[in-house]
mmCIF file of the N, C-alpha and C atoms, coordinates in Angstrom:
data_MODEL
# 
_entry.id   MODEL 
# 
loop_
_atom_site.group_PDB 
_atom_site.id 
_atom_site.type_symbol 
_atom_site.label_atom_id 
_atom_site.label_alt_id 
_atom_site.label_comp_id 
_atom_site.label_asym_id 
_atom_site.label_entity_id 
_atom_site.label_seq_id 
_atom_site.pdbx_PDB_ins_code 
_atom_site.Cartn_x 
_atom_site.Cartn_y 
_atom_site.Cartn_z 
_atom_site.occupancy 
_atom_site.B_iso_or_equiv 
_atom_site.pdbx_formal_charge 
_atom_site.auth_seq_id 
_atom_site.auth_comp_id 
_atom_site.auth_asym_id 
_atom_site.auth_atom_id 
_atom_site.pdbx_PDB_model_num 
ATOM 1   N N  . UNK A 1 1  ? 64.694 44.424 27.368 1.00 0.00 ? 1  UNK A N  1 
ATOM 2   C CA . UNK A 1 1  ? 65.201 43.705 28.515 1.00 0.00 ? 1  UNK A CA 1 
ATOM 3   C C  . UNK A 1 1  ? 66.295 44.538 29.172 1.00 0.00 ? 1  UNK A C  1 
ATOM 4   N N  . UNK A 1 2  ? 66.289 44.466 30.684 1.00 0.00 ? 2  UNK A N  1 
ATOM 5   C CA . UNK A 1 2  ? 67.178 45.288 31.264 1.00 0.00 ? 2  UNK A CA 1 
ATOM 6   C C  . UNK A 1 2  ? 67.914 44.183 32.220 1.00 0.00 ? 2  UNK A C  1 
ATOM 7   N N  . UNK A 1 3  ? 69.252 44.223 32.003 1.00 0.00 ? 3  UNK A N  1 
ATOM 8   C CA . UNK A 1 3  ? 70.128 43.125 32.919 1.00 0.00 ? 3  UNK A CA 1 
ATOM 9   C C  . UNK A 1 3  ? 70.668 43.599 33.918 1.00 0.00 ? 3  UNK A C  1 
ATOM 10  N N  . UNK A 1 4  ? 71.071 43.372 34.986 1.00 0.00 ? 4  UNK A N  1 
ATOM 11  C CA . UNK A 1 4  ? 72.059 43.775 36.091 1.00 0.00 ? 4  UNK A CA 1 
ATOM 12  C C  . UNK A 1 4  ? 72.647 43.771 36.315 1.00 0.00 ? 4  UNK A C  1 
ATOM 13  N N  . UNK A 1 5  ? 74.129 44.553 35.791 1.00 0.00 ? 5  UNK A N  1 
ATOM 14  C CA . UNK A 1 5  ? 75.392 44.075 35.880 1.00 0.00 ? 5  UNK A CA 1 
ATOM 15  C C  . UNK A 1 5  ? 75.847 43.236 37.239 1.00 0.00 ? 5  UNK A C  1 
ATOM 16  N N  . UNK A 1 6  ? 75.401 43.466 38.200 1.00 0.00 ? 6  UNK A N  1 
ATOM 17  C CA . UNK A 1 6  ? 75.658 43.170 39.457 1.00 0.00 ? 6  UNK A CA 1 
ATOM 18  C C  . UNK A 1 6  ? 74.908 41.785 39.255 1.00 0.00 ? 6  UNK A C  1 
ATOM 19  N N  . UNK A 1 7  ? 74.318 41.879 40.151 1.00 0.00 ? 7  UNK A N  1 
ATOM 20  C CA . UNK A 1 7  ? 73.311 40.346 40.299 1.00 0.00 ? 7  UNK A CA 1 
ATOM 21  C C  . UNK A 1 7  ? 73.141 39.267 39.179 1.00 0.00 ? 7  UNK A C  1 
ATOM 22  N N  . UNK A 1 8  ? 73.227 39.992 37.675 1.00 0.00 ? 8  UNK A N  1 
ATOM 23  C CA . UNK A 1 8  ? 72.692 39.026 36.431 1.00 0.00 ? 8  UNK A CA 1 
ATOM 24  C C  . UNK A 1 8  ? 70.853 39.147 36.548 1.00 0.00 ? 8  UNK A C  1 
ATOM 25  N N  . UNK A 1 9  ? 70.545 39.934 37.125 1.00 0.00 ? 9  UNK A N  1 
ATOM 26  C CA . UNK A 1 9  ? 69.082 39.418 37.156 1.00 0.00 ? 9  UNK A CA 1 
ATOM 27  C C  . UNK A 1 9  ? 68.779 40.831 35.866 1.00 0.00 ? 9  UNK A C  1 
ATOM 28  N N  . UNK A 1 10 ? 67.480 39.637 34.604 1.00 0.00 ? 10 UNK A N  1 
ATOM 29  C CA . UNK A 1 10 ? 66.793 40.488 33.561 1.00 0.00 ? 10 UNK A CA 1 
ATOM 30  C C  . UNK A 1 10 ? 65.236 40.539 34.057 1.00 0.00 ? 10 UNK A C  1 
ATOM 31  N N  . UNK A 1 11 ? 64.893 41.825 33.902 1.00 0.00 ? 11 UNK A N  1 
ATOM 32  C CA . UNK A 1 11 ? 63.925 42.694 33.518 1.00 0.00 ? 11 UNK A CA 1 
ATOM 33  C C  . UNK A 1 11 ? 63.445 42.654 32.672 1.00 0.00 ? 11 UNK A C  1 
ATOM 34  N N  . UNK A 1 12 ? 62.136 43.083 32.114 1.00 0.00 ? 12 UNK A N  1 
ATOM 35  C CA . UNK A 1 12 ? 61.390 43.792 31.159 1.00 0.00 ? 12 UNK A CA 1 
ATOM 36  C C  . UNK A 1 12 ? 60.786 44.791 31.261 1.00 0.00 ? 12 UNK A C  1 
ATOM 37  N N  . UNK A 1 13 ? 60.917 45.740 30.301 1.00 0.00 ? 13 UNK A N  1 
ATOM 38  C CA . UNK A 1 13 ? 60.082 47.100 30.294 1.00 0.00 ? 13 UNK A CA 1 
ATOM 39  C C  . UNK A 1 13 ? 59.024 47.081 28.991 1.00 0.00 ? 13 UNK A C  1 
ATOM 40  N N  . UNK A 1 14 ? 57.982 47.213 29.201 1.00 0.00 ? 14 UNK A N  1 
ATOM 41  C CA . UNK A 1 14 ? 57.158 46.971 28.310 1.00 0.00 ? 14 UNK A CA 1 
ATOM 42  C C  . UNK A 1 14 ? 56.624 48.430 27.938 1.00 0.00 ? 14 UNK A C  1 
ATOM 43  N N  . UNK A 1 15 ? 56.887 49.327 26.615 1.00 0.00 ? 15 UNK A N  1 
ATOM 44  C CA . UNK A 1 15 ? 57.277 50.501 26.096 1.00 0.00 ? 15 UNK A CA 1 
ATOM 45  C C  . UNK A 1 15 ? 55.068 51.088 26.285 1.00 0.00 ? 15 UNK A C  1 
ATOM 46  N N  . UNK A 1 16 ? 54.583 51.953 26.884 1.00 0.00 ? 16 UNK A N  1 
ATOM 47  C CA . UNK A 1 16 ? 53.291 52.729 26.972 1.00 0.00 ? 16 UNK A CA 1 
ATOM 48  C C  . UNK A 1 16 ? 52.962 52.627 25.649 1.00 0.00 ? 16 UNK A C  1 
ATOM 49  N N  . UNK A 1 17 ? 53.005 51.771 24.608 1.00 0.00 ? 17 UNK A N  1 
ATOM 50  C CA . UNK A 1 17 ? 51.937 52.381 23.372 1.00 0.00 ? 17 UNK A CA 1 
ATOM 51  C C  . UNK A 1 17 ? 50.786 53.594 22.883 1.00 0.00 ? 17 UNK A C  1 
ATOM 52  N N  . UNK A 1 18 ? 49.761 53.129 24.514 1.00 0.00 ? 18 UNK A N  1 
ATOM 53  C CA . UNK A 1 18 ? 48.852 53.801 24.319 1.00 0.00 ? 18 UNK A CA 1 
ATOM 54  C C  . UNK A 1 18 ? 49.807 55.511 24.158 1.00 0.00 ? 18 UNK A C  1 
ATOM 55  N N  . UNK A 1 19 ? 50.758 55.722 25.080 1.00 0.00 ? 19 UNK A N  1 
ATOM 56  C CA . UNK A 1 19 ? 51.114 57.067 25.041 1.00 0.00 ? 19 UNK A CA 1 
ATOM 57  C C  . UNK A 1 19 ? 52.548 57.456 23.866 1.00 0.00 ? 19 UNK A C  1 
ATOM 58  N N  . UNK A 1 20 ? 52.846 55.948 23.227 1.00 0.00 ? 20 UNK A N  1 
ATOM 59  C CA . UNK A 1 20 ? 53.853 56.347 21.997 1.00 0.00 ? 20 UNK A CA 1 
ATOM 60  C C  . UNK A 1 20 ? 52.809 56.797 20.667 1.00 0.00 ? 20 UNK A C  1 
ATOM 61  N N  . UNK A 1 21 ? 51.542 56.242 20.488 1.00 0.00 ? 21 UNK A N  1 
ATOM 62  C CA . UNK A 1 21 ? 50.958 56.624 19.782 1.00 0.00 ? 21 UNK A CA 1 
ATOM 63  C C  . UNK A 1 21 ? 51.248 57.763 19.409 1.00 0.00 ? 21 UNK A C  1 
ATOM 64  N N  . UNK A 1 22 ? 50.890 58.652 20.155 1.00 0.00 ? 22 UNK A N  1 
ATOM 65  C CA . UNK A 1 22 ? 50.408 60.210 19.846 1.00 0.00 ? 22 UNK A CA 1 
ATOM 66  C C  . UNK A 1 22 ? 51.282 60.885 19.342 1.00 0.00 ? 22 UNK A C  1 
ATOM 67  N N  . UNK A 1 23 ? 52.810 60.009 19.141 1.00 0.00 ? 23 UNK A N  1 
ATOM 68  C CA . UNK A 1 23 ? 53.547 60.446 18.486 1.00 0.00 ? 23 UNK A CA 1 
ATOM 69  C C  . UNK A 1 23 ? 53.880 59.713 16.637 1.00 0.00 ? 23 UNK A C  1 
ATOM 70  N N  . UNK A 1 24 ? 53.027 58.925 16.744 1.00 0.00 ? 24 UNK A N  1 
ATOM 71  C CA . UNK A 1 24 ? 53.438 58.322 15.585 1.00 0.00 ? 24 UNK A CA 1 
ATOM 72  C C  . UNK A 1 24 ? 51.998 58.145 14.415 1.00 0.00 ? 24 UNK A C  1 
ATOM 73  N N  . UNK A 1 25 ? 52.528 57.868 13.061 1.00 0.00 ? 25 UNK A N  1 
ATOM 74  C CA . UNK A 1 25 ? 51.251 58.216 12.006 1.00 0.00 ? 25 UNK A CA 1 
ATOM 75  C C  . UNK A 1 25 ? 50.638 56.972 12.159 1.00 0.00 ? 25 UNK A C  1 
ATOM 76  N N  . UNK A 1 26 ? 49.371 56.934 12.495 1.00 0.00 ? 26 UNK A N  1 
ATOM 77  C CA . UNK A 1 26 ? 48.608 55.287 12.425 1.00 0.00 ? 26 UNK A CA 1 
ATOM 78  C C  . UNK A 1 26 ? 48.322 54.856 10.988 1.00 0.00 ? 26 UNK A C  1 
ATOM 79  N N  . UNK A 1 27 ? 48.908 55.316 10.197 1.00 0.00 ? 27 UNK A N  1 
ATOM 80  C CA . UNK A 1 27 ? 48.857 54.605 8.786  1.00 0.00 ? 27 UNK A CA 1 
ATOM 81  C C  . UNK A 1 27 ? 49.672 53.691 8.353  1.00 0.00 ? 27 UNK A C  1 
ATOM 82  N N  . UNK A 1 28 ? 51.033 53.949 9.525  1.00 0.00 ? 28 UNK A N  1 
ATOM 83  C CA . UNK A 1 28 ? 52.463 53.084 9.354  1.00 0.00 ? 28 UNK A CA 1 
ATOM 84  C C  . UNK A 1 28 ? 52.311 52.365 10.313 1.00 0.00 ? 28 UNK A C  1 
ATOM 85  N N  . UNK A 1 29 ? 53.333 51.188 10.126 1.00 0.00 ? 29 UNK A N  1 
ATOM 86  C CA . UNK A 1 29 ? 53.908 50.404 10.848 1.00 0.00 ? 29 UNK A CA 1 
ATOM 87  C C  . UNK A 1 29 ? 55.377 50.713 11.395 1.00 0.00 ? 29 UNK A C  1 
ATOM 88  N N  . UNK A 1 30 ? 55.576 50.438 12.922 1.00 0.00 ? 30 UNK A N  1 
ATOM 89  C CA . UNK A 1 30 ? 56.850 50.712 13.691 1.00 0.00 ? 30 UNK A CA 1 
ATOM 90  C C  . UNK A 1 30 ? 57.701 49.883 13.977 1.00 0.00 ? 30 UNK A C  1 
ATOM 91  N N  . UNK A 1 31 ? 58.833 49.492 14.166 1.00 0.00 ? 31 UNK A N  1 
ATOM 92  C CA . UNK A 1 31 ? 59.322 48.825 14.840 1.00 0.00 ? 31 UNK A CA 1 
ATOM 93  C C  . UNK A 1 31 ? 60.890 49.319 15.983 1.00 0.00 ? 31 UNK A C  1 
ATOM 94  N N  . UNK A 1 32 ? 61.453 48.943 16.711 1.00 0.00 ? 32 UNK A N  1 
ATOM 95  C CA . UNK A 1 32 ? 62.561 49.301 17.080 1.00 0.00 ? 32 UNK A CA 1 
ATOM 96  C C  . UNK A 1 32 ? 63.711 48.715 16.786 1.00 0.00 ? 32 UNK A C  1 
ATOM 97  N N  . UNK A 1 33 ? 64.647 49.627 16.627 1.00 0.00 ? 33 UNK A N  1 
ATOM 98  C CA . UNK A 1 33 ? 65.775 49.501 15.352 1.00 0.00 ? 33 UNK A CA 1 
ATOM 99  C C  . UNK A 1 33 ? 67.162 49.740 16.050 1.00 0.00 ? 33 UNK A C  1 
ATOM 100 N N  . UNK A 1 34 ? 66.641 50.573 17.128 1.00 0.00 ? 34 UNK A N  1 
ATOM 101 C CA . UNK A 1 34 ? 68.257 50.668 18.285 1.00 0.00 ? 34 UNK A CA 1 
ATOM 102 C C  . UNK A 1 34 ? 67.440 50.610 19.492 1.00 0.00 ? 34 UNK A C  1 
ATOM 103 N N  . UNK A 1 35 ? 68.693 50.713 20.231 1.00 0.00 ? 35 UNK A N  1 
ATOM 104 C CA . UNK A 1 35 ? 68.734 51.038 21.650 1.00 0.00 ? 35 UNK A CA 1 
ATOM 105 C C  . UNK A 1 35 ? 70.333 51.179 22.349 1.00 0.00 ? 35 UNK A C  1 
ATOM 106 N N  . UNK A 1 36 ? 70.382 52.214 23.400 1.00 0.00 ? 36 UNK A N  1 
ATOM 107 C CA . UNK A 1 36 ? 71.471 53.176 23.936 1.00 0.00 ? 36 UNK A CA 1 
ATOM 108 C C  . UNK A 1 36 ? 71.453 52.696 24.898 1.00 0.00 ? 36 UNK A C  1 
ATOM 109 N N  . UNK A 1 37 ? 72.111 52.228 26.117 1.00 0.00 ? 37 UNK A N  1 
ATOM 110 C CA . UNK A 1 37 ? 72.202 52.703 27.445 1.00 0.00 ? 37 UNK A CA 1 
ATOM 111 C C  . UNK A 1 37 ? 73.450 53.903 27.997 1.00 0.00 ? 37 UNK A C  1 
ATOM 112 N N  . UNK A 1 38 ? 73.051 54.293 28.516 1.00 0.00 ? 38 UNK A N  1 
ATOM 113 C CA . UNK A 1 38 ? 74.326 55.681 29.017 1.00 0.00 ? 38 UNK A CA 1 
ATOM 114 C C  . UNK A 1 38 ? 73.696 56.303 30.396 1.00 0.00 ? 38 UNK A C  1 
ATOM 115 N N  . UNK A 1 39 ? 74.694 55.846 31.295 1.00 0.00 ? 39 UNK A N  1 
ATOM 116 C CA . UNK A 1 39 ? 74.294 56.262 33.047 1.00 0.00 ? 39 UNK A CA 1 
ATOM 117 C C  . UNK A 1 39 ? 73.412 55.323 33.384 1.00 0.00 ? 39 UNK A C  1 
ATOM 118 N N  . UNK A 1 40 ? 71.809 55.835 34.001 1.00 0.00 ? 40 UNK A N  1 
ATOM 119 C CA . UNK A 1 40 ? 70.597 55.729 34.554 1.00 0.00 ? 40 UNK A CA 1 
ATOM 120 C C  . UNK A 1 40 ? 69.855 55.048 33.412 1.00 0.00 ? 40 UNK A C  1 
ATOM 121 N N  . UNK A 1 41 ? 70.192 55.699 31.748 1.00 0.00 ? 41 UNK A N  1 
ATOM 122 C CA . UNK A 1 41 ? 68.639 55.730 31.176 1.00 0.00 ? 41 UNK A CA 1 
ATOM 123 C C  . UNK A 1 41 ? 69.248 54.863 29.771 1.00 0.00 ? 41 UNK A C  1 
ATOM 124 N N  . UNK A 1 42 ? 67.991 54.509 29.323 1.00 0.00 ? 42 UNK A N  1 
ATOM 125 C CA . UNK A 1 42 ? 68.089 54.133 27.959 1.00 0.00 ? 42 UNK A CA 1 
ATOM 126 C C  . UNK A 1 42 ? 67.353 55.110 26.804 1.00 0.00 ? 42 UNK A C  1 
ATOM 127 N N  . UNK A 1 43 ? 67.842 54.659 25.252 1.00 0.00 ? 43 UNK A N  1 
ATOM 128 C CA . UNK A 1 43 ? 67.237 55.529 24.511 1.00 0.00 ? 43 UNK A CA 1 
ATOM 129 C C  . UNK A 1 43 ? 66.829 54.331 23.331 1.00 0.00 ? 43 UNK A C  1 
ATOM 130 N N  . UNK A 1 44 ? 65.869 54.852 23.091 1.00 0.00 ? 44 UNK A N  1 
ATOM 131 C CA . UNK A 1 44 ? 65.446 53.585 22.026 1.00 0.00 ? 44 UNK A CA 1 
ATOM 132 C C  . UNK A 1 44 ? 64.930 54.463 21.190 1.00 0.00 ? 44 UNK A C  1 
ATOM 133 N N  . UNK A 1 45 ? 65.761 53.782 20.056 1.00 0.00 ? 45 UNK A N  1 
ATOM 134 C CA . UNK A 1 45 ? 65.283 54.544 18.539 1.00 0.00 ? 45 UNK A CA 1 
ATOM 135 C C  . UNK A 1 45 ? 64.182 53.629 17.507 1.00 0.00 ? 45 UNK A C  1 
ATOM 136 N N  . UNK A 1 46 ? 63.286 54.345 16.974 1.00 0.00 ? 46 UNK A N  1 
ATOM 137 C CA . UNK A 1 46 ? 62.474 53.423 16.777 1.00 0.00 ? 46 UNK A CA 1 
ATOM 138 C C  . UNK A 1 46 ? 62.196 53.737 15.009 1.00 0.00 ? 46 UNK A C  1 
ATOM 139 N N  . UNK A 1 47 ? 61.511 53.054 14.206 1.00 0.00 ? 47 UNK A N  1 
ATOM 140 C CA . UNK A 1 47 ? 61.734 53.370 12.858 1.00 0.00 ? 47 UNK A CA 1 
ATOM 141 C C  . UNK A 1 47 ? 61.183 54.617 12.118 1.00 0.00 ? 47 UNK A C  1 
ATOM 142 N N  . UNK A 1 48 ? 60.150 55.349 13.254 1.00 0.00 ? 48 UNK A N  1 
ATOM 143 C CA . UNK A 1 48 ? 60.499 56.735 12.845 1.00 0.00 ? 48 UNK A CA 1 
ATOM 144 C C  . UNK A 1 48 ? 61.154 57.536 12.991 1.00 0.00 ? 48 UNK A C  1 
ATOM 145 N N  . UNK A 1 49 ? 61.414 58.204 12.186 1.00 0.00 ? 49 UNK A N  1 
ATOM 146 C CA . UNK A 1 49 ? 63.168 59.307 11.888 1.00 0.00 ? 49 UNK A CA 1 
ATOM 147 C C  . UNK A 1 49 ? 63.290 60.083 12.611 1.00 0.00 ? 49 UNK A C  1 
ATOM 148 N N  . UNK A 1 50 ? 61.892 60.364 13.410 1.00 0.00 ? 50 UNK A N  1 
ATOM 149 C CA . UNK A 1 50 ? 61.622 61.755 14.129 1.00 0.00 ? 50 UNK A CA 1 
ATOM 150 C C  . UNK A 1 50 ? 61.571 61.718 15.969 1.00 0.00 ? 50 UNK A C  1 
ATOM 151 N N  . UNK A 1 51 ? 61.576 60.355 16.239 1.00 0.00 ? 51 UNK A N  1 
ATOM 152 C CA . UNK A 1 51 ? 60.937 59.972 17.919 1.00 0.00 ? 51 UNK A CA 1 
ATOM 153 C C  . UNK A 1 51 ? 62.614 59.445 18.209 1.00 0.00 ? 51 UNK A C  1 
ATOM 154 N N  . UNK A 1 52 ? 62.467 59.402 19.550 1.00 0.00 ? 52 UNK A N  1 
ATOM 155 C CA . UNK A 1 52 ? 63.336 58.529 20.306 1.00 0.00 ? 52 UNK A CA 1 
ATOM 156 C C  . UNK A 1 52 ? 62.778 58.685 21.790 1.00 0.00 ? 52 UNK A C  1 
ATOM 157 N N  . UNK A 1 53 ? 62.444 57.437 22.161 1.00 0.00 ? 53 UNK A N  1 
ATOM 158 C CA . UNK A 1 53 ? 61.890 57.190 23.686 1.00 0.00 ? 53 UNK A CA 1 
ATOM 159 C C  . UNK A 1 53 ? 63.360 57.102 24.762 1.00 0.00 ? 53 UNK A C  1 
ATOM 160 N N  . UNK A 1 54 ? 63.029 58.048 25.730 1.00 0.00 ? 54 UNK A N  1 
ATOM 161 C CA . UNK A 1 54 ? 63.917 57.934 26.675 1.00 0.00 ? 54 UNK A CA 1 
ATOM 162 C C  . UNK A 1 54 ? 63.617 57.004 27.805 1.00 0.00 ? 54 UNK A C  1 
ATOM 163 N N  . UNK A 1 55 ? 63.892 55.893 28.484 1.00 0.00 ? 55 UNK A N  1 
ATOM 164 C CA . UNK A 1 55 ? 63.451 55.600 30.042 1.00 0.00 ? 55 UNK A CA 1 
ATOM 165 C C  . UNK A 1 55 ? 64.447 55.629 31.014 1.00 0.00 ? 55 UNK A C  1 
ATOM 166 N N  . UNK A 1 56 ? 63.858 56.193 31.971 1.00 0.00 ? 56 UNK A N  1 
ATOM 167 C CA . UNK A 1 56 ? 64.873 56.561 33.131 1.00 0.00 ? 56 UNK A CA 1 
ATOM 168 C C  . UNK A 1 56 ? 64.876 54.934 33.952 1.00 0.00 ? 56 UNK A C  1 
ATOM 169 N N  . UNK A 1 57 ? 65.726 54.545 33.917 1.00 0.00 ? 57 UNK A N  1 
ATOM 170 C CA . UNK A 1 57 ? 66.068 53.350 35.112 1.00 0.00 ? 57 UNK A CA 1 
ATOM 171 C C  . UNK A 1 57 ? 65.484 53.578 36.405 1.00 0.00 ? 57 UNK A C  1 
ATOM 172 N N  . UNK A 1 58 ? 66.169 54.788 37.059 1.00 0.00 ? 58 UNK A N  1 
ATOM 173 C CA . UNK A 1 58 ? 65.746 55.199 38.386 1.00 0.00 ? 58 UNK A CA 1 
ATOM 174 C C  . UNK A 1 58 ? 64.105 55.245 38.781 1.00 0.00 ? 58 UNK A C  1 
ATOM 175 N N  . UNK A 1 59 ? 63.431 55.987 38.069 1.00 0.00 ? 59 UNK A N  1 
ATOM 176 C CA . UNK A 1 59 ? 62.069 56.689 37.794 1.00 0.00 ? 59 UNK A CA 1 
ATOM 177 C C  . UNK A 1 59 ? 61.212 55.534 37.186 1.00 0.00 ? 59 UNK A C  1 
ATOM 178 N N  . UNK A 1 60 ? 61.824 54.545 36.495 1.00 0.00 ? 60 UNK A N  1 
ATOM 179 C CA . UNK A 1 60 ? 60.421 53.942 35.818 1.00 0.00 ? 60 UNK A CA 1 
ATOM 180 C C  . UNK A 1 60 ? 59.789 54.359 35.094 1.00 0.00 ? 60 UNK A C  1 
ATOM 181 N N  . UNK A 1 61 ? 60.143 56.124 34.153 1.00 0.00 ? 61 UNK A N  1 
ATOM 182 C CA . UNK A 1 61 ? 59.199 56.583 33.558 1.00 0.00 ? 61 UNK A CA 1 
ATOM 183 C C  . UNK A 1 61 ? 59.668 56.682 32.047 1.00 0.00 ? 61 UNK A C  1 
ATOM 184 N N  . UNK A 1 62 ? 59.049 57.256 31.046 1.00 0.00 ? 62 UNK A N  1 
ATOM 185 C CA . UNK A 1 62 ? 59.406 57.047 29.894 1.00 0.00 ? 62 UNK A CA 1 
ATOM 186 C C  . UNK A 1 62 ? 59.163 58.741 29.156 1.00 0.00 ? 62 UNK A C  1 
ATOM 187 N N  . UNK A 1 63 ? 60.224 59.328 28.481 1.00 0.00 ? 63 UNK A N  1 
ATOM 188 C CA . UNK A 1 63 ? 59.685 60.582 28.164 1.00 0.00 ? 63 UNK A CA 1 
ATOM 189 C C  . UNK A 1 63 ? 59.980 60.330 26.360 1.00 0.00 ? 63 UNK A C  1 
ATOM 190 N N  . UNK A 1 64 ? 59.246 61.102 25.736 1.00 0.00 ? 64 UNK A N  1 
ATOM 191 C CA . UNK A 1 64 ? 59.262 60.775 24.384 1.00 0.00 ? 64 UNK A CA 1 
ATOM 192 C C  . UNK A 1 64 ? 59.856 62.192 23.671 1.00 0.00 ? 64 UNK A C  1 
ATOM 193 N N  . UNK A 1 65 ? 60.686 61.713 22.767 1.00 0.00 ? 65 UNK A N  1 
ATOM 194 C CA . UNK A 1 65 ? 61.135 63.285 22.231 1.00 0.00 ? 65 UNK A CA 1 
ATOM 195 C C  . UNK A 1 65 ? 61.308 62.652 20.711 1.00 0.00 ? 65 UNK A C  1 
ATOM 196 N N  . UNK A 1 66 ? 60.850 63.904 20.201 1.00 0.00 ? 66 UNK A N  1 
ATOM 197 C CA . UNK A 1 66 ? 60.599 64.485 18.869 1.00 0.00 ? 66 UNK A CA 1 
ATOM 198 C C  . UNK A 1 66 ? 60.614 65.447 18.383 1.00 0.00 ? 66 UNK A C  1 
ATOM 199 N N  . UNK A 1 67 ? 61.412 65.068 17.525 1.00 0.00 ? 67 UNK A N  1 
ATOM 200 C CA . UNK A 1 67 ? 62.081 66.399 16.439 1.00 0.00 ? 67 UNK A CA 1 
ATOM 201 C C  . UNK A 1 67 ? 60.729 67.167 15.978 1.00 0.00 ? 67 UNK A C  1 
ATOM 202 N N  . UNK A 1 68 ? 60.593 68.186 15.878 1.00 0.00 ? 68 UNK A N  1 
ATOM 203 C CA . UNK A 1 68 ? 59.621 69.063 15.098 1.00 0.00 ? 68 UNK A CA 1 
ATOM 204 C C  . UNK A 1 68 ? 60.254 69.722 13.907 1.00 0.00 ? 68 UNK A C  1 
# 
């Protein structure tokens, strides 16, 4: 959920699965365990050790980063 400091009005962002997949083992189960806001974007940490999804506020888009 994304709130508005200004207005009070909440949002939802509903996280691409189909494209978090490809980062995660389909043998496990995931869930999300944090979340950041800082500036524009959020960061959501999720219960693998290795991902963290970025979404840009501005953009609407979602970039995925992982540790190698």
């Amino acid at each position: 959920a994304v709130v508005d400091l200004v207005t009070g009005e909440v949002s939802f962002i509903k996280l691409p699965m189909n494209e978090m997949e490809k980062y995660l083992d389909s043998t496990k189960e995931y869930g999300i365990v944090s979340s950041y806001g800082h500036d524009e974007k959020l960061y959501i940490m999720c219960s693998n050790p290795n991902l963290v999804v970025e979404y840009d506020c501005n953009k609407g888009t979602f970039l995925f980063k992982k540790r190698t």
